[in-house]
Backbone as a chain_set.jsonl record, in Angstrom:
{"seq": "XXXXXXXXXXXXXXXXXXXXXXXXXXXXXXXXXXXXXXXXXXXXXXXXXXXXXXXXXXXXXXXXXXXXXXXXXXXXXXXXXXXXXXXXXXXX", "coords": {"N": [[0.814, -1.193, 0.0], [1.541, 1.01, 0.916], [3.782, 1.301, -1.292], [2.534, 1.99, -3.42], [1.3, 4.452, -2.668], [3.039, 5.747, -2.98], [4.264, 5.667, -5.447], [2.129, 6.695, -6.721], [1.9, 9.449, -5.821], [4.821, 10.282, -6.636], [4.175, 10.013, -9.423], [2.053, 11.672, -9.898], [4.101, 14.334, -9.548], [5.698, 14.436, -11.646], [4.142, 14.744, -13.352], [3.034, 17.469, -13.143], [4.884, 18.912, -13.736], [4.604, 19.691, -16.121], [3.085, 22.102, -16.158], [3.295, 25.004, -16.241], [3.425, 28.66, -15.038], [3.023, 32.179, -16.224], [5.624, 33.644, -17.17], [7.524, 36.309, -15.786], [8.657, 38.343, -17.814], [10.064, 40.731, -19.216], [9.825, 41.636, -22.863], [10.585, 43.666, -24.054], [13.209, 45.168, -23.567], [14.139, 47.701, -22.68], [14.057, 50.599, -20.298], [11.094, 51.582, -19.258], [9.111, 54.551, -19.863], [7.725, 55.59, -17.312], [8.609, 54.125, -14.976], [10.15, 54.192, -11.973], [13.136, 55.321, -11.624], [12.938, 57.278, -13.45], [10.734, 58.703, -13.387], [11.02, 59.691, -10.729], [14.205, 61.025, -8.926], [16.587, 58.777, -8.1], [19.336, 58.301, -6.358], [22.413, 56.786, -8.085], [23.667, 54.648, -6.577], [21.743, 53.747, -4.667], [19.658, 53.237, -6.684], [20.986, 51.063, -7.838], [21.122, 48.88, -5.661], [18.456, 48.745, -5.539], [17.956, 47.31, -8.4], [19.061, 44.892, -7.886], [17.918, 44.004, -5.26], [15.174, 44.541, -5.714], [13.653, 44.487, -8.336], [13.756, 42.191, -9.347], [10.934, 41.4, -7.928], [9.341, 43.288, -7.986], [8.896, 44.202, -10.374], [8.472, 44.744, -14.035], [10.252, 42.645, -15.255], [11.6, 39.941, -14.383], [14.548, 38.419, -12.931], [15.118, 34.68, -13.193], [15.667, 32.013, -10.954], [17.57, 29.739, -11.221], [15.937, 27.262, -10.053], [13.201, 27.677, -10.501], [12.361, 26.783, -12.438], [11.195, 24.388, -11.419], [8.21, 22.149, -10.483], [6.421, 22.359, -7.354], [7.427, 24.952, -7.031], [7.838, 26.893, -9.261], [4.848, 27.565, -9.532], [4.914, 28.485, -6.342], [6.888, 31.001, -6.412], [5.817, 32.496, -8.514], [3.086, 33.547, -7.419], [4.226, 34.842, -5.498], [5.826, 36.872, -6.743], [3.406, 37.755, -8.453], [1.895, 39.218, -5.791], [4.192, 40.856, -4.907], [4.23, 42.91, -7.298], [1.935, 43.846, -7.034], [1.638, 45.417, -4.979], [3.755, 47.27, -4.846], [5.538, 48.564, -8.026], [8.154, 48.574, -10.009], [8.102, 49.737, -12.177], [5.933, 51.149, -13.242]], "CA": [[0.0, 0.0, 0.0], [3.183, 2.652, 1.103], [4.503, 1.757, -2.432], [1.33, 2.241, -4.341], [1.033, 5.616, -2.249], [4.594, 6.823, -2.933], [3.8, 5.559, -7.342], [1.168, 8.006, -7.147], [2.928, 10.949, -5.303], [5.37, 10.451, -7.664], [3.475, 10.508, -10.542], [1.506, 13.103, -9.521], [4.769, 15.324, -9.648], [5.953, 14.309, -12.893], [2.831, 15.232, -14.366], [2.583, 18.884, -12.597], [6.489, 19.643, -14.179], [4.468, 20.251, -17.616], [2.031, 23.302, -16.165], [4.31, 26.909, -16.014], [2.756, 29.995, -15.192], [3.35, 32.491, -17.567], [7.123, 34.073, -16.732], [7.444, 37.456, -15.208], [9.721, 38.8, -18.438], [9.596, 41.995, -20.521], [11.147, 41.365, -24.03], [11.211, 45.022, -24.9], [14.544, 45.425, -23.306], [13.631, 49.214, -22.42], [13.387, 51.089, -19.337], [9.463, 52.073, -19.416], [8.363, 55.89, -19.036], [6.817, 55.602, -15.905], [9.875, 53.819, -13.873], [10.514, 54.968, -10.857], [14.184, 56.212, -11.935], [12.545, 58.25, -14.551], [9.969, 60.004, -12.557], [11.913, 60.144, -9.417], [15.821, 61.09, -9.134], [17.397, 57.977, -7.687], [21.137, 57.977, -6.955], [22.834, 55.82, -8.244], [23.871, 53.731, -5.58], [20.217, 53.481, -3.952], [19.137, 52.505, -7.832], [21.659, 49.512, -7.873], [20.198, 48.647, -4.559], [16.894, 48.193, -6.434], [17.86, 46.461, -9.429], [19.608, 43.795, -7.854], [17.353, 43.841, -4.261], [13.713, 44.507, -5.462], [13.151, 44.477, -9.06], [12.763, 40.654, -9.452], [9.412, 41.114, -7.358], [8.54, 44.409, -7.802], [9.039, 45.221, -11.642], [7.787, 43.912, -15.444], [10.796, 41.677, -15.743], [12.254, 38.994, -13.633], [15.555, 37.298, -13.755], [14.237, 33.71, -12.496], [16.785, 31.099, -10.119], [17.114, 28.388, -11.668], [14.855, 26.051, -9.188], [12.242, 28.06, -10.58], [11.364, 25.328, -13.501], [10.553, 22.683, -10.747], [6.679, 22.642, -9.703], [5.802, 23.559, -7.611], [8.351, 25.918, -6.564], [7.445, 27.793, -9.931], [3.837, 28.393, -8.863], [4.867, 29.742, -5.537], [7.565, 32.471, -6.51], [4.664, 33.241, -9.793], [2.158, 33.979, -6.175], [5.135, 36.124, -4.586], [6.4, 38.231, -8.012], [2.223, 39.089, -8.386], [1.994, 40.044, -5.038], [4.724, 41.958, -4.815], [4.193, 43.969, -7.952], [0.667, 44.451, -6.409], [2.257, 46.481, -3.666], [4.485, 48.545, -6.165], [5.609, 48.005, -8.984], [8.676, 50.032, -10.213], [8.112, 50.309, -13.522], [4.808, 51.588, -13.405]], "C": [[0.86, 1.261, 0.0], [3.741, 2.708, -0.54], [3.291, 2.205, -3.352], [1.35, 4.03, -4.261], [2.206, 6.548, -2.848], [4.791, 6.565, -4.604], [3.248, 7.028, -7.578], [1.741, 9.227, -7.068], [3.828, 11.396, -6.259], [5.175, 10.717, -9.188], [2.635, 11.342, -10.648], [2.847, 14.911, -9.585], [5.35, 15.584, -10.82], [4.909, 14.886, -13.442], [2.617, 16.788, -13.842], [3.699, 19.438, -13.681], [5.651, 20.208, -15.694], [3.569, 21.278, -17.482], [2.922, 24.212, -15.911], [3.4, 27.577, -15.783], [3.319, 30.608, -16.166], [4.275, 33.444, -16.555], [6.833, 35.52, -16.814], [8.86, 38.427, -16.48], [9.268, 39.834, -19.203], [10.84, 41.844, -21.518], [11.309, 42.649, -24.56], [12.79, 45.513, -24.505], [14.845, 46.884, -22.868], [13.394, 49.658, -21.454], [11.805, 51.935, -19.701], [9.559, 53.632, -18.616], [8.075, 56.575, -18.116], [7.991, 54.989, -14.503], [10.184, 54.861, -12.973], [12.051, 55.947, -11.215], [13.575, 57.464, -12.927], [11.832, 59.032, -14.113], [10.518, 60.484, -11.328], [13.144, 60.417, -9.249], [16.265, 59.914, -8.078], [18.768, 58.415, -7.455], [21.421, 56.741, -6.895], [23.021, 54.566, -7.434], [22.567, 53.264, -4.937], [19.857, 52.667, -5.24], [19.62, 51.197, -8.025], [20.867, 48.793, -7.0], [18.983, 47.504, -4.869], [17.198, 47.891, -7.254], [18.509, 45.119, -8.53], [18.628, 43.454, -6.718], [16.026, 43.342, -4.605], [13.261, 44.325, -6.934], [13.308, 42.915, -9.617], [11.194, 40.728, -8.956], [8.715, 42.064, -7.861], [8.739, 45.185, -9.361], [8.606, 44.544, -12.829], [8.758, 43.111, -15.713], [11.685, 41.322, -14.381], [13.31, 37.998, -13.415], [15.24, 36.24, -12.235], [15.666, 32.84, -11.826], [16.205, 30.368, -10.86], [16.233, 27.033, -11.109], [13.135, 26.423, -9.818], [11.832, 27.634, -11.548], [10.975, 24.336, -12.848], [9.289, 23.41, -10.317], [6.779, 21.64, -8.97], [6.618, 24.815, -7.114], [7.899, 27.234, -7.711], [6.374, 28.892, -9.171], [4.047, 29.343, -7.571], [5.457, 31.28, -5.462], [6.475, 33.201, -7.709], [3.461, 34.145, -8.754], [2.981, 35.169, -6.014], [5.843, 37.291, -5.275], [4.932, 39.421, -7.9], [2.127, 39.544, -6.878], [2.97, 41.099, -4.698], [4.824, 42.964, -5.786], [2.439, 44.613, -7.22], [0.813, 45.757, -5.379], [3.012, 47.5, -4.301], [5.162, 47.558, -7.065], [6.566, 49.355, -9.639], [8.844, 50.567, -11.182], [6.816, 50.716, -13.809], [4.555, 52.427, -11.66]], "O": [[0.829, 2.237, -0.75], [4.075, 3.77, -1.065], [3.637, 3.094, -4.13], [1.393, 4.785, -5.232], [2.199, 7.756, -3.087], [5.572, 7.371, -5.109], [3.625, 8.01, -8.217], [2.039, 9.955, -8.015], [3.814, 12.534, -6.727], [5.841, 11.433, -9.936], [2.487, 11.823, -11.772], [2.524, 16.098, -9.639], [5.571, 16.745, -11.164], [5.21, 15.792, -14.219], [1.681, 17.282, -14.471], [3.38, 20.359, -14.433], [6.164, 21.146, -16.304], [3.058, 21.615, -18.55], [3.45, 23.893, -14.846], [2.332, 27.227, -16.286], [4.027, 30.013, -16.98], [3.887, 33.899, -15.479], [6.084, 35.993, -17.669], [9.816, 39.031, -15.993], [8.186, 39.825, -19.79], [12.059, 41.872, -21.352], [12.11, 42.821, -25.478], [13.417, 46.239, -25.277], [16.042, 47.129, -22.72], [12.245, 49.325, -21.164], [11.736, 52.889, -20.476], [9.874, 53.913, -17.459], [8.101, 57.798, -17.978], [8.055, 55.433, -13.357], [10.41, 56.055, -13.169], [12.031, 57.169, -11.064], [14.066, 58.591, -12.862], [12.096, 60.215, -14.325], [10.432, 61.664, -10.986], [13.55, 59.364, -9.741], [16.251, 60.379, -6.939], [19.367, 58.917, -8.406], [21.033, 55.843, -6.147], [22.457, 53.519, -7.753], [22.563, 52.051, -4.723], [19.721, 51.455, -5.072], [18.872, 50.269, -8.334], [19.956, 48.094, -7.444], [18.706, 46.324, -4.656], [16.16, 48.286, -7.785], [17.969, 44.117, -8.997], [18.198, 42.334, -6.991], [15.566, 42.274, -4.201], [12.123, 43.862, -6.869], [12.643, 42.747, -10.639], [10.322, 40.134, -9.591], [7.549, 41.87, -8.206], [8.739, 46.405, -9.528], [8.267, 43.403, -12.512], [8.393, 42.463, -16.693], [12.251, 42.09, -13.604], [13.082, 36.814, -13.664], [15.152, 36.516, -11.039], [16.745, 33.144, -12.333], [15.029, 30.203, -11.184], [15.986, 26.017, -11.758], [12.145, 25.707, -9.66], [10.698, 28.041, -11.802], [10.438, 23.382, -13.411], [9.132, 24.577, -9.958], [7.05, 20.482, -9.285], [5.886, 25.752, -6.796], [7.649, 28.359, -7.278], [6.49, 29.997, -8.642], [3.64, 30.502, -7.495], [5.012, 32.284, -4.907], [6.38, 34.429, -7.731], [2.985, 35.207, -9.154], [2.6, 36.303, -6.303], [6.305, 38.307, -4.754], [4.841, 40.619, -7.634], [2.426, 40.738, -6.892], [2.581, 42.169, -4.23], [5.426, 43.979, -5.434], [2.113, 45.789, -7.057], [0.126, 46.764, -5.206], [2.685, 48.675, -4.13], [5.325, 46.34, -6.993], [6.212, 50.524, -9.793], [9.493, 51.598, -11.361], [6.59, 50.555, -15.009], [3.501, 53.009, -11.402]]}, "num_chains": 1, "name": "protein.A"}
């Protein structure tokens, strides 16, 4: 019965690995208009700060860790990018 249980489990995870959310990336390659550096004066040093600190969560593009193709690990950082652009968002 334990191995039957631990088949399933297992095949139950194999079969999740083929659902993605849809990836937190902007292919324009462009700081946007509206960015906080652009409407606000940053210095420099504070701006680094925020590209390397906050703009994975908090901006239109996301550079992803690599763990972040296993599900469900995907789904939960795809939860914690939209919530945190929900809260700001620094390109808008």
């Amino acid at each position: 019965m334990l191995k039957k249980i631990f088949l399933l489990l297992l095949a139950a995870l194999v079969i999740i690995q083929f659902f993605h959310p849809a990836k937190n990336i902007d292919s324009s390659n462009t700081v946007p208009a509206n960015d906080i550096s652009k409407v606000i004066p940053v210095p420099d040093n504070v701006q680094q700060i925020l590209e390397k600190s906050c703009y994975d969560c908090h901006s239109n593009n996301t550079e992803y860790p690599w763990y972040a193709e296993v599900q469900p690990v995907a789904w939960w950082l795809n939860n914690h990018i939209q919530e945190g652009k929900g809260e700001i968002n620094f390109n808008e």
